[in-house]
C-alpha positions in Angstrom: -94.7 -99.0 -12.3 -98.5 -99.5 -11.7 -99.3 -102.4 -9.4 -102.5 -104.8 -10.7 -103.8 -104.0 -7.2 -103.7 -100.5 -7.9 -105.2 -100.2 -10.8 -109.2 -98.6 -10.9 -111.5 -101.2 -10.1 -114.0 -99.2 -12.3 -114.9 -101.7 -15.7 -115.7 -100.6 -19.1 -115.1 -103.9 -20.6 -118.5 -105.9 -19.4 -118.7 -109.7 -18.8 -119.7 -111.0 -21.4 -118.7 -110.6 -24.9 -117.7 -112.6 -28.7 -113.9 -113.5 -28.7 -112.1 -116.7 -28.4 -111.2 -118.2 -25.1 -108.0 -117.1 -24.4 -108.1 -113.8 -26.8 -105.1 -111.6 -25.8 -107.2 -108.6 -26.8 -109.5 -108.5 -24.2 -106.8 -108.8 -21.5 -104.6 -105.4 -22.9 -108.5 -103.5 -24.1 -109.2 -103.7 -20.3 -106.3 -101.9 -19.0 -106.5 -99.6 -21.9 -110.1 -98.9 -21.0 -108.6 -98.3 -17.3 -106.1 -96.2 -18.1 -108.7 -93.7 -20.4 -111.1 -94.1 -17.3 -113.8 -94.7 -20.0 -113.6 -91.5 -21.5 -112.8 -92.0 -24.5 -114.2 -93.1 -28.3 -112.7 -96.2 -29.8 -112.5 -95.8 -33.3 -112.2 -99.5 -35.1 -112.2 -101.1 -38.6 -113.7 -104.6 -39.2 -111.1 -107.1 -37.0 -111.2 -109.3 -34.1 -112.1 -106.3 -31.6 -115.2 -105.5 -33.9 -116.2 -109.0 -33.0 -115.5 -108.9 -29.3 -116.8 -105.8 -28.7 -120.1 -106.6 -30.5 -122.6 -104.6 -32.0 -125.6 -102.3 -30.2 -127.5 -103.5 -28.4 -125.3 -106.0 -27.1 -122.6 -104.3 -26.8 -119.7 -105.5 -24.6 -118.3 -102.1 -23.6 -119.7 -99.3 -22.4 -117.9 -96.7 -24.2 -118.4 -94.9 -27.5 -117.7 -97.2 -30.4 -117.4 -96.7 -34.1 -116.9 -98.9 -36.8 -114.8 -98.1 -39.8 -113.7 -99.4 -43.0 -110.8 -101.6 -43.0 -108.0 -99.0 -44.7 -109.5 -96.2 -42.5 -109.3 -96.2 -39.1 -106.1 -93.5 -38.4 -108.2 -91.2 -41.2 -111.8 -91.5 -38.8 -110.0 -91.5 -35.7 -108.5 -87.7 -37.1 -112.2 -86.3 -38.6 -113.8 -88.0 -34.5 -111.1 -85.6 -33.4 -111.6 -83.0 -35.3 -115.3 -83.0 -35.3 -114.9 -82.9 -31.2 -112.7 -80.0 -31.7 -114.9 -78.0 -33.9 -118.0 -78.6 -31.1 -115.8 -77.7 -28.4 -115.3 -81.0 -26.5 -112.0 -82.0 -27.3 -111.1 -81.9 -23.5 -114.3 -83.8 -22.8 -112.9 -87.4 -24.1 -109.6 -89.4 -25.3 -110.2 -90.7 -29.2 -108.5 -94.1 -29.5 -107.9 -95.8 -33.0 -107.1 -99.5 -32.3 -106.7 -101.7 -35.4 -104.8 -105.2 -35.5 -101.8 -105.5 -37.2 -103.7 -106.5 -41.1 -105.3 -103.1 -40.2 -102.0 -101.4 -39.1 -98.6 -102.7 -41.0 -100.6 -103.9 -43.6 -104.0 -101.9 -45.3 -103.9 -99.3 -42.8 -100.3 -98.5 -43.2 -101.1 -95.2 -45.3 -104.0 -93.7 -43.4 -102.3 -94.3 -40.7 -98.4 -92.7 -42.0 -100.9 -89.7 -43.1 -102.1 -88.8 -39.5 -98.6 -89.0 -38.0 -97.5 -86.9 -40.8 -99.9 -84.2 -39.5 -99.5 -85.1 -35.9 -103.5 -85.2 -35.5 -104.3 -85.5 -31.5 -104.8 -89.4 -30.9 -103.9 -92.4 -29.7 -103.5 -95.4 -31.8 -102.9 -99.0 -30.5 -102.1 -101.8 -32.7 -103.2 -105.0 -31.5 -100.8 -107.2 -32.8 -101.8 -110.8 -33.0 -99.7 -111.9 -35.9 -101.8 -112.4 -39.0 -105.2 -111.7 -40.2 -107.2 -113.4 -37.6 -110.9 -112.9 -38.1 -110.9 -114.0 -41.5 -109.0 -117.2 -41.2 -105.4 -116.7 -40.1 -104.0 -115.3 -43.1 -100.3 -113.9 -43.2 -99.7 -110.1 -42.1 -96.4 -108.2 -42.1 -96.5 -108.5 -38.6 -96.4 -112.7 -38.9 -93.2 -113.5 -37.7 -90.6 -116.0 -39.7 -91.5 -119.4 -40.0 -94.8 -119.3 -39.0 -97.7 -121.3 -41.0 -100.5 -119.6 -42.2 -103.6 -120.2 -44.5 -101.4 -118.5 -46.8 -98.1 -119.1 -45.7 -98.7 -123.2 -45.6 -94.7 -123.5 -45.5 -93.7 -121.1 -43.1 -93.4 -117.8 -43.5 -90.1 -116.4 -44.8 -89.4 -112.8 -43.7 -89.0 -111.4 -40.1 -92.1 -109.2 -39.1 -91.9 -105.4 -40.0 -91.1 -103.0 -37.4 -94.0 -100.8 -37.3 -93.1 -99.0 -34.0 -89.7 -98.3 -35.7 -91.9 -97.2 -38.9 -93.8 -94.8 -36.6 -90.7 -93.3 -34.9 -89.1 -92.3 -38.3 -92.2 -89.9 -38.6 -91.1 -88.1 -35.4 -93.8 -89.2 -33.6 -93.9 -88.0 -29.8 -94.4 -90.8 -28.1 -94.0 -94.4 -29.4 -93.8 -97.6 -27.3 -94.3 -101.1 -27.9 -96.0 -103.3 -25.1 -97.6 -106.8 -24.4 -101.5 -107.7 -23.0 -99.2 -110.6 -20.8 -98.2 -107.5 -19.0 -101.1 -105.4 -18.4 -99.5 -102.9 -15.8 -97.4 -102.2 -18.6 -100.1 -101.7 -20.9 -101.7 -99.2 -18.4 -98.5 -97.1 -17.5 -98.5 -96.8 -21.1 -101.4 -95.7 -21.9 -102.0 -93.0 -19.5 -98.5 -91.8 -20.2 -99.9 -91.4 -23.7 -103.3 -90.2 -22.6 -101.7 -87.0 -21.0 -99.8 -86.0 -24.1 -101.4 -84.0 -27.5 -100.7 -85.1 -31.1 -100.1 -88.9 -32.5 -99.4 -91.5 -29.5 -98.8 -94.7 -31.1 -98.2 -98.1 -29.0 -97.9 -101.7 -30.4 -99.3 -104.5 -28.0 -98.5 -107.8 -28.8 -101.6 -110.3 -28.2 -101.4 -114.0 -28.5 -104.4 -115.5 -30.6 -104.6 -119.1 -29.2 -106.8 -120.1 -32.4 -104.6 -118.7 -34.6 -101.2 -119.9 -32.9 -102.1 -123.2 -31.9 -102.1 -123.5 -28.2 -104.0 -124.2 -25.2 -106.3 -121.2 -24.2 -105.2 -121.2 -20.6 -101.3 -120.5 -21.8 -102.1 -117.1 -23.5 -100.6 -115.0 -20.4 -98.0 -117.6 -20.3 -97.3 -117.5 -24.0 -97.3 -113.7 -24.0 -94.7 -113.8 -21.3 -92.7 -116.2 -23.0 -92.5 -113.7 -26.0 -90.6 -110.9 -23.6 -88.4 -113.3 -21.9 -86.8 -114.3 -25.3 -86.6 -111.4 -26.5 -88.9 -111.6 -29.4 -91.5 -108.9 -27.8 -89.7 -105.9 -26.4 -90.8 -103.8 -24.2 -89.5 -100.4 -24.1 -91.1 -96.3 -24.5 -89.9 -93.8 -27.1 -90.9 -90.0 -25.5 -89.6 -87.2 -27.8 -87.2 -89.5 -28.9 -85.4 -90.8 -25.7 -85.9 -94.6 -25.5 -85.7 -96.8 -22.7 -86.7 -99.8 -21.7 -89.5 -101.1 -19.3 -90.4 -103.7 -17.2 -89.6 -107.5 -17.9 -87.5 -106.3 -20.6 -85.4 -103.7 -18.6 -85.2 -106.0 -15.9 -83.0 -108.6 -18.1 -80.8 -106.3 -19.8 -80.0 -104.9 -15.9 -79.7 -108.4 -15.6 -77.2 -109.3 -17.9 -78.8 -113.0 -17.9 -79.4 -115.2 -21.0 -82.6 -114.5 -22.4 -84.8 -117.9 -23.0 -84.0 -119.5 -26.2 -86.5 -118.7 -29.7 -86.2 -122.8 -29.8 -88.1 -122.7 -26.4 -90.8 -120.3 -27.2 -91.5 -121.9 -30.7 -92.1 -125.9 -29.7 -95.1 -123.9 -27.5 -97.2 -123.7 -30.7 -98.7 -125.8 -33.5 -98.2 -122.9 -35.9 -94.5 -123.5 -36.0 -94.6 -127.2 -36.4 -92.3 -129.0 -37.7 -89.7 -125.6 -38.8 -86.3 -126.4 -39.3 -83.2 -126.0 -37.2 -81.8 -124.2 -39.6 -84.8 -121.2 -39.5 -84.7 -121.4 -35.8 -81.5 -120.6 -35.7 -81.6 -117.9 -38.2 -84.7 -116.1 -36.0 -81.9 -116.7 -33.1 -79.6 -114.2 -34.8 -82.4 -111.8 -35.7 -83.8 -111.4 -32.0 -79.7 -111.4 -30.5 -78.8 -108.5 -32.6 -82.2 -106.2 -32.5 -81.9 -107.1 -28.4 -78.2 -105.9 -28.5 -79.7 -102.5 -30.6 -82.4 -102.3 -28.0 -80.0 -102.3 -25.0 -77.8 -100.6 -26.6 -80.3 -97.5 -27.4 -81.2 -98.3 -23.6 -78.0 -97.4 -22.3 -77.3 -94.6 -24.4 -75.3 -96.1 -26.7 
C-alpha cells in the first residue's frame, strides 16, 4: 500500500474552489487526480463536483473537464473515448466519468449498465455521498436506512443498493469500493484501475457534512468511522477474485469486534432521534454482508 508521504506532490486540484467545508469529494478527487498524474478528461453530469470544480475561467482543476447531462455521463465518457480513439490519442490520456450516487444508482444507472455491457475503455468513480446533495439533500438509493432526508422526513426505510455488486454481475474487470477517509486507498486504486483497458468501476464513499449533519472538521473522522463498523467496506474485485484492503482487511485478520452501527449513527443529526429497533435491524444487515465479505476474502 501507497504511503501519503509517497504519493506525487504534483496538484491538479488548485486551492481554491466552490464546495462545502468539509466536502469528502475534494479529499478522494485529489488522489484520483494523483493517481491519473493529470492526464486524464473528467467527464461529469450536473452534481456537487460540477460545483466544486467550477466553471472556465475559474476553474479549480487543471485538467480537461466536461459537463454532461444528468442521465449521461457513462454514455459521454464512451463517445470522449471513442472520439480519442478515432484521432489516435487514446494512449495520450485516462477518460474518467465521476458522477455521485443520484447520478450513478439512481438516473445514471442505465447509461451507465450500457457501457459495462460493452466494456467501453474507462474509468468510472461514483462519489457516494448518500443522497442527492446539490439540490437539497434529497433521498438516493444509495441513502442508507433510517436516514432523514428532504424527502425521506421519517427515515429512510430500505438498506442502500449495492451498486459495486450491480457492476460485478456485468463481468466487469475490475470493481472495488473505497472511502476519500482513506486516500492511499483511493490512490492504489485508481492507478490499479488506470493500467487496465475496458470498464473500471470504483465506489468511494464521501461524507457530506451539510447533508449528514456534522461538524466539518469530523469528515475524515466520520469517513473512518464508516469502515471501522463495517458499514463502508473496503475491498478490490480484479477479474473476479475479491479481497479485501486496508482498514477493512486489517479487522477481519483481526478477528476484533467491529465498532457498533449505534456508535457511528449518534455522530450525525441526519439520524436523530431513529429507533432502537432500526438500529438494531441496520446491525444485522452490516454483521451478515461483513461475514459475506470475509467470507469471499478468505475464499469461502
Amino acid at each position: 500500500m501507497t504511503r501519503v508521504t509517497e504519493l506525487p506532490t504534483a496538484e491538479h486540484l488548485l486551492s481554491g474552489n466552490r464546495a462545502c467545508a468539509g466536502c469528502g469529494i475534494g479529499i478522494g478527487l485529489r488522489a484520483i487526480t494523483k493517481a491519473l498524474e493529470g492526464r486524464m478528461v473528467l467527464v461529469n453530469p450536473a452534481s456537487c463536483l460540477t460545483v466544486l470544480g467550477g466553471m472556465f475561467p475559474i476553474a479549480s482543476l487543471d485538467i480537461p473537464w466536461v459537463n454532461v447531462a444528468f442521465p449521461s455521463t457513462a454514455a459521454a465518457a464512451a463517445g470522449i473515448r471513442a472520439g480519442l480513439r478515432a484521432m489516435g490519442r487514446e494512449g495520450e490520456m485516462t477518460v474518467l466519468a465521476m458522477a455521485g450516487d443520484g447520478g450513478t444508482a439512481d438516473i445514471g444507472i442505465q447509461a451507465l449498465s450500457g457501457a459495462a455491457e460493452r466494456d467501453d475503455d474507462f474509468i468510472y468513480v461514483c462519489y457516494d455521498n448518500e443522497a442527492y446533495m446539490n439540490t437539497g439533500t434529497q433521498r438516493s438509493g444509495s441513502t442508507p436506512a433510517g436516514a432523514k432526508t428532504t424527502t425521506t422526513w421519517a427515515g429512510k426505510r430500505e438498506n442502500p443498493k449495492d451498486v459495486p455488486r450491480i457492476m460485478e454481475a456485468h463481468d466487469v474487470g475490475y470493481v472495488a469500493s473505497t472511502s476519500a477517509a482513506f486516500p492511499t486507498d483511493v490512490y492504489d486504486k485508481v492507478v490499479k484501475a488506470r493500467d487496465r483497458r475496458g470498464l473500471r468501476y470504483i465506489h468511494m464513499n464521501t461524507p457530506c457534512p451539510s447533508g449528514w449533519s456534522f461538524d466539518p472538521k469530523d469528515t475524515v473522522r466520520l469517513g473512518m468511522l464508516a469502515v471501522e463498523t463495517g458499514l463502508v467496506v473496503l475491498y478490490e474485485i480484479e477479474d473476479g477474485v475479491f479481497r479485501l484492503t486496508g482498514k477493512s482487511a486489517s479487522l477481519a485478520k483481526s478477528g476484533k469486534p467491529r465498532t457498533p452501527v449505534a456508535e457511528y449513527v449518534a455522530t450525525q443529526g441526519r439520524f436523530r432521534g431513529i429507533s432502537e429497533a432500526t438500529v438494531a435491524e441496520i446491525q444485522a444487515w452490516v454483521d451478515e454482508r461483513w461475514e459475506g465479505y470475509v467470507a469471499r476474502h478468505a475464499g469461502g
